[in-house]
Structure formats: C-alpha cells, structure tokens
N, C-alpha and C positions, 0 to 999 in steps of 0.2 A: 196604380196597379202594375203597369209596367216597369215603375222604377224598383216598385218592390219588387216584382218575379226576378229583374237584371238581379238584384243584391242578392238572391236566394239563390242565384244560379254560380254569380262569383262565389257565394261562400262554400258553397261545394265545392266549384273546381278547385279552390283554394285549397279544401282539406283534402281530396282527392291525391292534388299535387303531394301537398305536404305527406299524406298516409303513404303513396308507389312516389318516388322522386325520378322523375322521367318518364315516369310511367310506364318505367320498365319491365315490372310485371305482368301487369295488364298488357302490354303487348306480346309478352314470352306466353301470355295465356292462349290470348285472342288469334295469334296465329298459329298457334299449335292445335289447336282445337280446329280452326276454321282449315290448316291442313288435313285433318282425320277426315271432319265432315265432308270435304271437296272430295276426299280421295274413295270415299262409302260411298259419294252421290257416285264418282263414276263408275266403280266397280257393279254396283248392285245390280242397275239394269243389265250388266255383259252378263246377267247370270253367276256371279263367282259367290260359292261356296262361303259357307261361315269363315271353315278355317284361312279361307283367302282374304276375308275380308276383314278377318284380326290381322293377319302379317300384314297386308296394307296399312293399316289403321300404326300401329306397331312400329311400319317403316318410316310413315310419316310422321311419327313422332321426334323418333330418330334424329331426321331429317333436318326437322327442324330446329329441335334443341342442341344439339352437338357443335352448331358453327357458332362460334364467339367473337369473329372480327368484328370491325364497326367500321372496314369503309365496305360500300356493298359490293365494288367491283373484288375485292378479296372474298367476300361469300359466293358469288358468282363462281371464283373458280374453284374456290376448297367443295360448293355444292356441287361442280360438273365431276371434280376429281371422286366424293362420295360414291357418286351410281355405280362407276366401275367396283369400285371395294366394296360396297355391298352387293353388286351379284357377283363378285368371286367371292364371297364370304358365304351367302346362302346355298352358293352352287356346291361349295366343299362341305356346307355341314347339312348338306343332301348327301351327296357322297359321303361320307364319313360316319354316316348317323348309324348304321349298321355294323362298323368296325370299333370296336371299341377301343380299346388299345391305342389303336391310330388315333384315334378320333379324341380321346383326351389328351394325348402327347398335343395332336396340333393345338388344342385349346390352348392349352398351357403357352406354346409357342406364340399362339396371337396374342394372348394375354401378357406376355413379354415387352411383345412389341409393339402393343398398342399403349405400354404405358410408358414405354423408351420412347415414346413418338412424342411426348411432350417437350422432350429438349427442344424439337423443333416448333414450339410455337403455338399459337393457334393455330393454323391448321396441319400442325403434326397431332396434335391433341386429340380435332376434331374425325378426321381420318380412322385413326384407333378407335375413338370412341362408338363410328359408324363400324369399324367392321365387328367390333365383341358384339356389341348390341343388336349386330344382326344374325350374328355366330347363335347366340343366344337364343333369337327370336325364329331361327329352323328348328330349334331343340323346342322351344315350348309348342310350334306348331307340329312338331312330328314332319320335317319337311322328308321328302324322297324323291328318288331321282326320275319318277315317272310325273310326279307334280312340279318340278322346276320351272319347264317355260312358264307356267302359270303364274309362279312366284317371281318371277322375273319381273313378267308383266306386271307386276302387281308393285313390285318394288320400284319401275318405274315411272306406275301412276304416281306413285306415291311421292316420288323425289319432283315431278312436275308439280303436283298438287303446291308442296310445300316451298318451289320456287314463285308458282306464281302468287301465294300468300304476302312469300315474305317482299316480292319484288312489286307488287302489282296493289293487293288489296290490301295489306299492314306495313306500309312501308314503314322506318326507321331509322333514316340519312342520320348522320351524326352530327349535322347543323339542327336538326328536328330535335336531339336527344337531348344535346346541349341548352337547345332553346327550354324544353319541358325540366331539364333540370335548373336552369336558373328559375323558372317561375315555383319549382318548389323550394330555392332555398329564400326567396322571397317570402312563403307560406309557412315557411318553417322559421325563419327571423320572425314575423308577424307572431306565430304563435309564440314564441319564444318572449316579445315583449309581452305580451297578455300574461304571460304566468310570472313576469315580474312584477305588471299590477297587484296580481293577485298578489306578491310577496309583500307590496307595500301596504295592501290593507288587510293581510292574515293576523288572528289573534293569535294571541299565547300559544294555542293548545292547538293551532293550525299552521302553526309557522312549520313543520317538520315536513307537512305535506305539501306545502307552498313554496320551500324549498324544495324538495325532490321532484318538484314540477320541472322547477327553473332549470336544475341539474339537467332531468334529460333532455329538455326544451336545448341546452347548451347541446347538449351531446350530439343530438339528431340534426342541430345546423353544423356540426363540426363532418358529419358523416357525410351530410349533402356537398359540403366545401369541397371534400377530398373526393367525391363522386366527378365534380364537374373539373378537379385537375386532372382526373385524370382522363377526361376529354376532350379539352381544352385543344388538344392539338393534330387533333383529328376533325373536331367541329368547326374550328376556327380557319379560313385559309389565310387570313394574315398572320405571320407570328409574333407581331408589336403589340396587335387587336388581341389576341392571345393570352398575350404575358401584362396586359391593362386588365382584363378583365380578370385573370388571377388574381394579380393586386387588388384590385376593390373587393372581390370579395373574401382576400384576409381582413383588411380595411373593418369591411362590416361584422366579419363575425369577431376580430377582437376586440371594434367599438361596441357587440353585442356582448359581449360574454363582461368586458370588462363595467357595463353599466351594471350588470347585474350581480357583482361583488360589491359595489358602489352603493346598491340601492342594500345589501345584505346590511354594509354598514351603519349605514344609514338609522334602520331599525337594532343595530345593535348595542350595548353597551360597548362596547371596543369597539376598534379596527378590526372586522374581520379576517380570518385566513382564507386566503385562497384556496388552500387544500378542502376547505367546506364544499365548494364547487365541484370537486371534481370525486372524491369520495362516497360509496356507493354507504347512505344509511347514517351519512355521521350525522348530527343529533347538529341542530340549529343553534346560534351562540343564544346568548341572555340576552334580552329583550333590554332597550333604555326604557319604552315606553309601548303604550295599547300603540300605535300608532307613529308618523311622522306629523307632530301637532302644528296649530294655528294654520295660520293663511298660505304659511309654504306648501303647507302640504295639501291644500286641493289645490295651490298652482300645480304642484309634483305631478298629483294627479292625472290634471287634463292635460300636462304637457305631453305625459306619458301616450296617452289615449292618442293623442294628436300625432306622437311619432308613430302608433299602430298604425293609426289611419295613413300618414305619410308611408310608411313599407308595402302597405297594399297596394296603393296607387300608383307607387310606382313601378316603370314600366308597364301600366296599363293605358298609357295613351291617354291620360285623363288629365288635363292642365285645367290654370285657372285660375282666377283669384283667391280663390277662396284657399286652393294648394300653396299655389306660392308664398299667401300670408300666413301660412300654419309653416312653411318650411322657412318663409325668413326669422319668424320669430325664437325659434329652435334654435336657428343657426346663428343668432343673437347671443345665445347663451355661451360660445365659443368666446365674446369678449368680457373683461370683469365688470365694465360698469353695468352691463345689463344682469348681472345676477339678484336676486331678490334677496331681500335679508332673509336671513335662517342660519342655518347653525353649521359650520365649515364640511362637516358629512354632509348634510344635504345640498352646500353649494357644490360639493364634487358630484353627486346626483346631474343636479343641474349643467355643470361642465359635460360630463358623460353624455343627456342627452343630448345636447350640441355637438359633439362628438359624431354618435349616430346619425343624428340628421347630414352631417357633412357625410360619412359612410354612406346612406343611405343618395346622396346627393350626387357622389361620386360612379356610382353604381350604376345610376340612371345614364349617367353621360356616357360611358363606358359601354352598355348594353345599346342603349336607343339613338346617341350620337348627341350635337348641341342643341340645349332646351331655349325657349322663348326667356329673355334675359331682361325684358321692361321693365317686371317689377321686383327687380332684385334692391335688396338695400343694401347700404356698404358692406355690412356683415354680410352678403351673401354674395357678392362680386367677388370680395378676399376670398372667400370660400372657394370660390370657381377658379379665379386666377390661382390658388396654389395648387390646385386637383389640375389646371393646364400645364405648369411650371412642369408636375411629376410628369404626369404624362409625357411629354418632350423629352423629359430625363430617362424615361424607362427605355431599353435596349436589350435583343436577346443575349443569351449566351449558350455556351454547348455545355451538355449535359455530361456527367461522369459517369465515365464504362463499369458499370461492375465487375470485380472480380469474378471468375468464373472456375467453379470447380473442375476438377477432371477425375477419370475411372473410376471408380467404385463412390470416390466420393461425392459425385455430382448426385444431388435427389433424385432425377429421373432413373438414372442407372439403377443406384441402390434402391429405388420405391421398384422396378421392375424388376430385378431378382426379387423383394420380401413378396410381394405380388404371387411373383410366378410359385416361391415355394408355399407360399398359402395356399392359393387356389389347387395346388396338388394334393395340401392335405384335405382340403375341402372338397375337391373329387373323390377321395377316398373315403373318406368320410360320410359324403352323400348316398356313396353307391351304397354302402353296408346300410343307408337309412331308408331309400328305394332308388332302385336300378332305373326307375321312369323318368323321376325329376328330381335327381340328385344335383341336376345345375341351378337351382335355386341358393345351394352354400357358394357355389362358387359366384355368382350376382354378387351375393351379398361381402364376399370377402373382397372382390373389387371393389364396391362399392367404398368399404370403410377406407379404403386407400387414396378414393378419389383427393384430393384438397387437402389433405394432412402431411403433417411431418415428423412427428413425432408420436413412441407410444402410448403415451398418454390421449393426441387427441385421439386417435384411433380405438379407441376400447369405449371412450365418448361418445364417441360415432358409434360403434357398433354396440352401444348400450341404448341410443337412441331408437336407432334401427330399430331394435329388437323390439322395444315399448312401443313404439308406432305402427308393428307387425302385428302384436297382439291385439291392442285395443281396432286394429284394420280387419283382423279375424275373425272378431264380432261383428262389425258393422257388413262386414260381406256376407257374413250369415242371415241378417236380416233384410241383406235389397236382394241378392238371390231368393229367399222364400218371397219376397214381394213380388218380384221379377216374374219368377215359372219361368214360363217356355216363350213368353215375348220378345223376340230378338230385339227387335227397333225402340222397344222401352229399355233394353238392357245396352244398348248402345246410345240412346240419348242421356243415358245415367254415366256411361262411361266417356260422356264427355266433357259432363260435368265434371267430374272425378279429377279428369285431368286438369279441366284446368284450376280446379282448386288446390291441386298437387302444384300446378309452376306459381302459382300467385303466392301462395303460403311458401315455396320452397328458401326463398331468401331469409324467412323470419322465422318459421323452425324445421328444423329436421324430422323432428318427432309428427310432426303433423303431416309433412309432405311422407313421411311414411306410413302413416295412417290412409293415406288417400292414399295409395300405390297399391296396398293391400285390399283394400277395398274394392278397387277396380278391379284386382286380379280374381276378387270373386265372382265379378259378372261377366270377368272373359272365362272362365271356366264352365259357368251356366253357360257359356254361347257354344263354345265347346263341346258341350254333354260330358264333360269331365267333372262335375263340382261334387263333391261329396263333403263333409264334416271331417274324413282323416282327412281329405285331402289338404285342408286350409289348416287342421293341426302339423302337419306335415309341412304345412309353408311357415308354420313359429318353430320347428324341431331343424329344418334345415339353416333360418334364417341364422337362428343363436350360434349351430356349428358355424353358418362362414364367417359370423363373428369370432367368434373362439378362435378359430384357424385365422384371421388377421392376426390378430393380437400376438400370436404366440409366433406366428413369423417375423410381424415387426419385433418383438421383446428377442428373440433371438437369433435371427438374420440380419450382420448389419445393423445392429439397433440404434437409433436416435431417440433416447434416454430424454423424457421432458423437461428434467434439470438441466441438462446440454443444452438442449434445444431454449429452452429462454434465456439461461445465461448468456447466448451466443449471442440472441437478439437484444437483451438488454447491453450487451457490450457494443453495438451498434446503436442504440439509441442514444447513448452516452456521447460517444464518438462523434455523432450527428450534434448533440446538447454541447458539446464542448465547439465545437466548430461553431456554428450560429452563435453561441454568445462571443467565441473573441471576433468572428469577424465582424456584429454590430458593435464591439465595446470597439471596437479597431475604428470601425468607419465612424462612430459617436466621436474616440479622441482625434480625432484628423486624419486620419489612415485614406490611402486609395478604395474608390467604392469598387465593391463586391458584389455576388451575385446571392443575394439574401434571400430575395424569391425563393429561387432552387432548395438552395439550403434549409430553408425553414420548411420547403415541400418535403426532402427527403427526410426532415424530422420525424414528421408526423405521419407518412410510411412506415418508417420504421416501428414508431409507437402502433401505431395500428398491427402491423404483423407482432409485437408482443401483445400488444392486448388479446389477442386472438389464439396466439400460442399459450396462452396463462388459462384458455377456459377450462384444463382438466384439473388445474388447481386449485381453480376457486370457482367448482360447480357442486351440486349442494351435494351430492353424492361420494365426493372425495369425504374421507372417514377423517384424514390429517387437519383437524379445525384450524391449528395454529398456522399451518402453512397459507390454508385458506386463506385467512386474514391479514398473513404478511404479503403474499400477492396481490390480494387486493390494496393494501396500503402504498405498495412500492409502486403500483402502475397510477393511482391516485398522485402519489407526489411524482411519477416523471410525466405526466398530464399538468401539473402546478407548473414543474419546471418549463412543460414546452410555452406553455401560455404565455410566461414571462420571456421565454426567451425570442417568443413571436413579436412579442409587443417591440420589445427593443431592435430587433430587425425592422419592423416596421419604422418605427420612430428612428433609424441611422437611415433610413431609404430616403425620409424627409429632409434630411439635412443639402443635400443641395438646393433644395430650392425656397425652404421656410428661412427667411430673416428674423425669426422667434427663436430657432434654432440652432445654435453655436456647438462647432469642438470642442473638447475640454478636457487635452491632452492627460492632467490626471487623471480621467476615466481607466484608461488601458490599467495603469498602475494598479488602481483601485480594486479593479477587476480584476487583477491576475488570479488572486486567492484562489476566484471561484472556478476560474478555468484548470485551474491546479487541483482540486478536489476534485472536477467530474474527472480529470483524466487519472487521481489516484484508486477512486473507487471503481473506475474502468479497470485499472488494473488488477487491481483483487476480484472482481469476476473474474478475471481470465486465471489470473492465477492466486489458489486459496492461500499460499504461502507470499505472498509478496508483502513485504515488511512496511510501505508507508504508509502514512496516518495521515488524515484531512485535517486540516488548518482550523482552527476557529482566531475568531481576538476582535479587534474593535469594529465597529459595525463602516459600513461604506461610506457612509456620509464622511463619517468623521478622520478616514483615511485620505480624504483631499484636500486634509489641512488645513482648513480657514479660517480667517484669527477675525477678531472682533471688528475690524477693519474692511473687512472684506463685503462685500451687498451681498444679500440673501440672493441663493438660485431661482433662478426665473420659474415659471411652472412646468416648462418641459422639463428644465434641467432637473426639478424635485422629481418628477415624474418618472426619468431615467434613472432615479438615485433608488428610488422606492421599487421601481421594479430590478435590480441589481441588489436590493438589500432582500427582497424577498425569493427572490433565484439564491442567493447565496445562502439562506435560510432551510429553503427546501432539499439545495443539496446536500448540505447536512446533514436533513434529516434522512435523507435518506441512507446515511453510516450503518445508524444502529441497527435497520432491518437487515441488512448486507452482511454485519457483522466486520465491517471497518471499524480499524481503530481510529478512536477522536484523539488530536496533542489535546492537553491542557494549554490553556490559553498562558502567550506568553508575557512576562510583567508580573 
C-alpha cells in the first residue's frame, strides 16, 4: 500500500511539474494571494474601512507581481525602492483627484515614464509598473487628501505583507527554480516518450492524433529547454556546472525529438519529413503497416516503456540493479552487434533509443554528480567515458552584446510616446463615457501595450481583453447577486479570483481577463458601487482603451507587423546561417567554436518570431492565405533549427569521440546551404534584391566518392542526412518568401 500511495504521489508531482514548469505559477499564485490575505488579516482588526481594505488588498497585489528579477537580494531592493513610489504616487493622486486638468496631464506624464522606465530593466519596469498601478488604484478608491495617512498605512502593510510572503513564506531562490524546472523537463521528456508509444501502436485512423500528441509533447520539452536557459546562470553558481548542464539538456531534447521522427518512420511507407514534426495540423504520412510487425516490435516496445521508466527515475535518487540493467541494455543499442534483426527503419528506432538512454544518462551525471559504476557493462563505461571526455572539453565563453537602438527608435521610447498619446485619447474618450470611472480605457490602453511590439499583436491583445471583459461581466453579475452584502465571502471569492487570474495568466489572456473582471465585480459589491451599468460601462470603457491602443500604435510611430516579423525573421536567418557554418566548420576541421550559445541564440530568436507571427496566424485574422504561409514558414525554420541543432551538437563531439572524424569536404559541401539562408536573408530585408538560391546535386554526392572509397561511417551518414535535410528545408522555404529558385545547373 505504501508503495502504491509513493507511485500515485510521484505521478502527480510528475504531471504537476510537467502542467506549471517551476511551478512558477503556483507560486506567482500562492504568494500573491497569501499577500492579500496577510495584509486583510492585519488591517481588519485596526478597524480599517472597506475602502482601506481594497487599496490594501490592491497594493499588495501590486507589490507582489510587478518585481521580475530572480536573484532575491535584487527584489529586496526594487521592493524597498516600490514603497517610496507608491506613496508618492497615492499621495498625488489624492492631491490631484479633484483637479482635473492637472490630474490627467500628470497621468499621462506617469504613463510616459513608467513605460520609458523599461529600458532600464527589471527594475525600471517594476518601478513604473508600482507607480501607474497605484496611480490607478486612488482613482478606483476615490483616494482624498483627508484619507491619505490611512492609505499610506495601508500601503505599507501591504508592501511588508508582500515582503515577507515573498522572503519568508514562498520563497523562490533561483537554485529552487532551476532545480523545479529540470524536474519538469524531466516530466515533460517522460511524457513526451509516452505519446511516442502511443505513435508506435496508433491505427490508421489514429495515427493524426498520435502524432499531434508527439508534436506538442516536442514542443512543450522544447519550451521547458529554453525556460531553464534562461536560468541557468542565475541558478547555477558555477559557470562550467552551467554550460554542462545546458549541454545535456540540448543532448536530451534532440535525442528526444529526433527518436520521435525515427519511430514516425518507422510506421511509414518513406522516410518521413521532418517538417511533419514541427507543422501545426499536417496530416500523418502513409502507413507501411497496422503496426511495427513480429518480434522487433514488442522488443520496440518494452524498450520504449523501459526508457519511460529510465526518464522518471532519473534524478530521483532511485539506483539499482534492476535501473542499471534496463539502462545498460538501452545503452547496448549504441553498438551494431547488439541491434535485433528488423528492418533498417526500425534498427534507426533502436540506435535512437540508445541515443536517449545515453541523453538521459548524461543528464543524470550532470544534475546529481558520479552514479555508482559496478554494474556498468562495456556499452555503458564507453558511454560515461565519452560524456567525461565532453565534459573536460566544455569551457565558458562571453556572450555577444546586442545592438542597441537609439531615440525614437528604441521600443521603450517609441511604446511610451504610442502609450502616452493613447491613453490621452482614452481620457477623453472616457470622460465623454463617465466623468467617475473613465480610467478603466485608460487600464486597458496600457494594458494592450504591456509585452507587444507591434500593431498587429496589439489589436490581439486588446481583442482578447475585450472577450475576457465580457464573458467576466457575466460571471460578476452572478457571484455579486450571490455575494449581497457579505463582505468576508466577497473577499474569500476575490481571492480566489486572483489567484486563478496569475495561474491561468501565462496560458491565456482571455481567461486571465475573465477573472480580473470578475473580481472587479465583487470589489464593487464591497464598495457599494456595483450596479448592472456599471459592469456594462466596464465592456464600453474596456473596448474604447482598446480602440485608442490600436489606433495610436497604427498611427504613432507605427511597427507595421509585416516589419515587425520580417526583422525577426531576418535575425533568425542570420542566427541559422551562423550555427550551420560554424558546425559545418568545426565538423571539417575548423577551430571549435562556441555552438552552445549560438544554437541558444537560435532558438531565442525563433521563439520571438513565433510569438510575433500570433496576429497572423490567429483564427480571427480574415487573411486565410497569409494565415497559412506563417504558419508554414515558422514550421520549416523550426525544421531548419532542429537540424541545425543536431549538427552543432554532433561538431561539439568531435574532440573527444574517436567515431568521429573531420571531413574537410564538409565546409565545401555545405557552402550551398549557407549561401541560400544568407540569400533569402537578403530578400527579407530587401524585396528588390536580385539573387536566387542555389539548388543541384544533393550533399552526399557533392563529396565526391568513387567506387573505391568505404562507405561513411554512421555519424558521418548521420551529418550527411541532417545537411541534406537543412538544405532541403531551406529551399523550401523560397517559395513562401517569394525567392527566386536557379534552375539547376547541367
């Protein structure tokens, strides 16, 4: 019984992990609430007023969410530098509340500068953010200058409450964070093999949904990957310990993603494309068969299952015989005599998972330090000794400074003038809608500005907004008539509220504004303000501060969403052409490079386009065909980074694998394809640039080799096939682009 309850308890924390990856929301939850509630407990017995005891609640919210750094001595002091900006911020919009004129001009002016205050960082960011939000939160409580010290006091509960939250009772060290994010990309590998089983024994008519398992299963470890780089050096205080534990977990997730093209094949009539993987909806190839037939294929099977079970375990502190014989025999499959007969797709299966298991293997040493080595067998010694080899080999390097815009054209700048001249239409705009709480457009016209950069997402966001205001309209009409007159039920509801507003905020918008408006109806029941206009009046203001974003980004300074991804796609390029010559470099005998990085800054990059591309290919855009070309092009440069991961990967091995050889005509071979990303680079940037991408004979057969020569060893086919399918994709990527292709020459 208790080994049962143990396994039902791992399997939650498992999915737990896997569902929040750090459990980053659950703690943006758990402390922001448990700040409200500390700051309610102590206000309530000093006697303080409803309305004191919303701006408390209010400021502690504030308080809490606005600071983003992740070492805590940096929160420590952006929190000490907050109290003062939030009571000179509540103190002037007491003073000011009565002057009207004045008292919008300065809005605007904080508005300005609280969005100029991001050049400086997190906590310029945080700063701005504390003082609007409080600016803000005198206007909804009707602050005056005969209730100030009250408010003061109150705002200082509240900034304590929320210190000692975050310091004391939810802590959040960035060794803590790091630690909870590797056990989720652990949970997220795990599942991610599980729905490749599932791909190896889907019928016909479930193969579409057994792949689109696998797809996101890729996606969501590829998410977690780029979560824990970018902690890595905050969490980590060695920075050797640092850049090992990067490595392994490119390691694992391209030993992951690539088993599972592997096993695609496997079940196919061809060689699968790669772009099946990463393409949102494509339609699964032809079937060879029901299945992976005969005896290979429940070996397939349990080997699979056994690598699940190996991902779990590790890093769980659980050794033993019974692990070690499931991982050397895995890591068996790394050499040819031990593969089983079966059909050359499914021995690549087989290679793959030896692959993994070494990924996996690697990962361990890396996280938990050297494992008990008794029962290793030759296959798994080799294994260690080349993961020690790298290891030794890996060494930091310094990072490259970005370019840095100036005046007008730096984002912060230009987002704080569109900002500033929104929110004045949105003043005006409010006041002609009601003179009481016309700063509801203006919320919301900052709000769309938060995180955007272009007009496209902006009208997303404030289209969002607007659906998660309405359908929030409703539902605060129904827990206010629930509510009545019970304060302390309308404040245990509004704390749920909240924290299903921070848990849900990372996964949609629309939802974390459903709960915002929701809440907003039971602080107005505490208020004695709630009426039915009045929550119609919170969807009439909401949509104007929408409007008025939109139409100040569209014509203030505009960043046009064509511009705006073009620019990023030309950076992703730039980054794609970089990573492939310097692994095709370090592959032909070239000095080593720092591929890490480079393969990091790829996949940054692709991530800010992917993210920039969501007003294009959201279901609402009316443009089908654009829709679709967006999604196809960020599909194939997802193809392209894969490939061009693997092969940085596999140039990082060459010092220290004796499998591994230079192969001077590499570079040659390669040039084509470095020659096409940086052609089609240049026709992003400019529509009139006259070269055409290369096609002609495939790679392999660019390195010459006459009948005489021995067949490439398996790496080397290995580097050949992933250069032939990088050069493939960038190709394809011409015709959506609208590059010209030569005719092949000969």
């Amino acid at each position: 019984m208790r080994a049962a309850g143990r396994a039902v308890r791992a399997r939650l924390r498992d999915r737990i992990a896997a569902s929040d990856p750090g459990l980053l929301r659950l703690t943006a939850g758990l402390r922001t609430v448990g700040a409200i509630a500390l700051t309610l407990a102590v206000l309530a017995p000093l006697g303080a007023d409803v309305h004191l005891l919303v701006a408390g609640a209010m400021a502690a919210m504030v308080a809490t969410f606005a600071i983003r750094e992740k070492q805590l001595g940096a929160q420590a002091v952006t929190l000490a530098l907050g109290l003062p900006v939030a009571l000179a911020s509540v103190s002037l919009g007491a003073v000011l509340n009565t002057r009207l004129v004045v008292g919008d001009v300065f809005f605007v002016v904080l508005i300005f500068c609280a969005v100029y205050g991001r050049r400086f960082g997190d906590r310029g960011t945080a700063l701005g953010l504390i003082g609007f939000q409080v600016y803000f939160l005198s206007l909804f409580v009707g602050a005056t200058v005969d209730t100030l010290p009250e408010l003061c006091g109150a705002m200082a509960v509240a900034f304590c409450s929320s210190a000692l939250m975050r310091f004391a009772v939810v802590p959040a060290t960035p060794a803590g964070v790091l630690l909870r994010l590797r056990l989720a990309f652990r949970a997220r590998l795990a599942q991610l093999v599980s729905a490749q089983i599932e791909l190896l024994d889907a019928p016909a008519d479930e193969m579409d949904k057994a792949l689109e398992a696998v797809r996101e299963g890729t996606a969501r470890l590829h998410e977690t990957a780029m979560m824990i780089q970018g902690r890595l050096e905050e969490g980590t205080p060695d920075e050797s310990a640092a850049r090992l534990v990067q490595r392994r977990i490119a390691d694992a997730e391209i030993a992951a993603e690539r088993l599972g093209l592997l096993l695609l094949t496997a079940r196919s009539a061809e060689r699968a494309d790669t772009l099946t993987l990463h393409l949102p909806g494509a339609p699964a190839p032809s079937l060879a068969g029901p299945a992976v037939p005969d005896e290979a294929g429940a070996t397939l099977r349990r080997d699979l299952q056994a690598l699940h079970a190996l991902v779990l375990r590790a890093g769980s502190g659980d050794t033993g015989t019974g692990l070690a014989h499931v991982r050397n025999r895995l890591l068996g499959y790394r050499d040819e005599e031990n593969l089983p007969p079966a059909s050359a797709a499914v021995q690549d299966v087989f290679r793959g998972i030896g692959e993994s298991a070494r990924a996996v293997l690697g990962l361990r040493i890396a996280l938990d330090g050297p494992q008990d080595e008794s029962d290793d067998t030759p296959a798994t010694a080799r294994s260690r000794e080349e993961l020690d080899a790298e290891d030794a080999a890996i060494d930091g390097g310094e990072e490259r400074a970005p370019e840095e815009e100036t005046g007008l054209r730096r984002p912060t700048t230009r987002a704080a003038v569109q900002v500033a001249v929104g929110s004045s239409l949105a003043i005006v705009g409010g006041e002609l809608l009601s003179t009481q709480r016309w700063y509801w457009a203006v919320l919301t016209c900052w709000i769309v500005f938060l995180n955007t950069a272009s007009t496209g997402e902006i009208l997303v966001k404030g289209y969002r907004r607007l659906l998660g205001t309405v359908f929030g309209v409703v539902a605060g009409i129904l827990l206010a008539g629930l509510v009545g007159k019970h304060t302390w039920t309308a404040f245990a509801l509004v704390l749920v509220l909240i924290f299903a507003m921070f848990y849900s905020a990372p996964l949609s918008y629309t939802l974390m504004s459903f709960f915002v408006t929701a809440m907003l109806g039971l602080l107005y029941t505490l208020l004695h303000t709630y009426s039915l206009d009045v929550l119609v009046l919170r969807i009439e203001e909401t949509a104007l501060g929408a409007v008025c974003g939109v139409v100040a980004a569209a014509l203030v300074l505009p960043v046009r969403t064509d511009r705006r991804t073009n620019e990023l796609l030309g950076t992703v390029l730039e980054r794609l052409a970089e990573v492939t010559e310097a692994a095709v470099g370090q592959l032909s005998g070239g000095p080593a490079d720092e591929l890490l990085d480079k393969a990091r800054d790829l996949d940054q990059a692709l991530a800010d386009l992917r993210a920039a591309t969501q007003p294009l290919i959201h279901p609402v855009t009316p443009l089908r065909t654009r829709r679709h070309t967006a999604r196809y092009v960020v599909a194939l440069l997802e193809t392209c980074a894969y490939h061009a991961r693997t092969l940085a990967a596999t140039a990082e091995l060459l010092p220290t694998h004796p499998s591994i050889a230079a192969d001077p005509r590499l570079r040659g071979a390669a040039g084509r394809t470095v020659r096409n990303i940086e052609t089609i680079a240049a026709r992003v940037a400019d529509a009139h640039a006259g070269a055409e991408v290369e096609t002609g004979p495939s790679i392999a057969s660019l390195l010459g080799s006459d009948a005489g020569t021995p067949r490439y060893g398996r790496i080397t086919d290995r580097v050949l096939r992933h250069l032939e399918r990088l050069d493939e994709a960038v190709v394809g990527l011409a015709r959506p682009l609208d590059v010209p292709v030569a005719a092949p020459k000969g």
